[in-house]
Residue, then its C-alpha position, 0 to 999 in steps of 0.5 A: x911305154x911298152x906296147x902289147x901285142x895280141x895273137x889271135x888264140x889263146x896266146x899273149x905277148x909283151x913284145x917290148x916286156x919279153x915276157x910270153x903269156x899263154x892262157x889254157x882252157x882245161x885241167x887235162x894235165x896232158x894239156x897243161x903240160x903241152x903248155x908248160x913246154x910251149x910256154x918254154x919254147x916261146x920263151x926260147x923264140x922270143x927270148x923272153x925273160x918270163x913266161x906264164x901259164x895260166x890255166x883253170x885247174x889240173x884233173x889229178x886222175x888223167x896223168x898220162x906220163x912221167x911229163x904230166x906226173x911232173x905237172x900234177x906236182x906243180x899243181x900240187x905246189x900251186x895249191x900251197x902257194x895261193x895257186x902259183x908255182x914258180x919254175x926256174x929254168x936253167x938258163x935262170x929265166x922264170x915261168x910261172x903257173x897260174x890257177x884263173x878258175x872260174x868255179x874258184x869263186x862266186x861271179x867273175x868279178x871275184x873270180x877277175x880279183x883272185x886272177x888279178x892278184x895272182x898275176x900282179x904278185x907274179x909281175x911285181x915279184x919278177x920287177x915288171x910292174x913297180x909293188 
């Protein structure tokens, strides 16, 4: 059995899994896309084989730089693909953008399924959890 292991602030490990999950509370695309380039920089440090971001939404009209028009394209690919975006680096290994809104739908429970189904597709399609 895998242990976790939790850092305090919004970032998560798998220790034992390799994977690196970090968890953003803004739709700044500034923000978000200081988070796609530590998501991938924790990766590197742990050597994690996965790596996910997750975060409520992106405010399309705060693109900054060429970095945050980058991420506004991935929202975009978010938004056709059930709010995940799947980035294949070049070293083959997988980070994923994923959408956890809570005004996405009425009370958290709903909201907790969306999110769970969203990262359970994430964690099945990658072999972490058996389908």
């Amino acid at each position: 059995m895998s242990s976790w292991f939790v850092y305090r602030g919004p970032f998560v490990g798998f220790e034992d899994l390799g994977k690196v999950v970090k968890c953003k509370f803004s739709g700044n695309p500034t923000y978000i896309t200081a988070g796609r380039f530590k998501v991938m920089a924790y990766m590197y440090e742990y050597n994690a084989d996965l790596g996910i971001l997750v975060f409520p939404d992106l405010d399309g009209r705060l693109v900054y730089d060429e970095e945050d028009r980058a991420t506004s394209s991935l929202w975009d690919v978010m938004a056709r693909n059930n709010g995940i975006a799947k980035i294949t680096l070049s070293n083959g290994r997988s980070l994923y953008m994923v959408r956890a809104d809570p005004a996405e739908a009425e009370g958290p429970g709903a909201v907790w399924e969306i999110t769970k189904s969203r990262l359970l597709n994430v964690l099945k399609g990658e072999g972490v959890i058996s389908p």
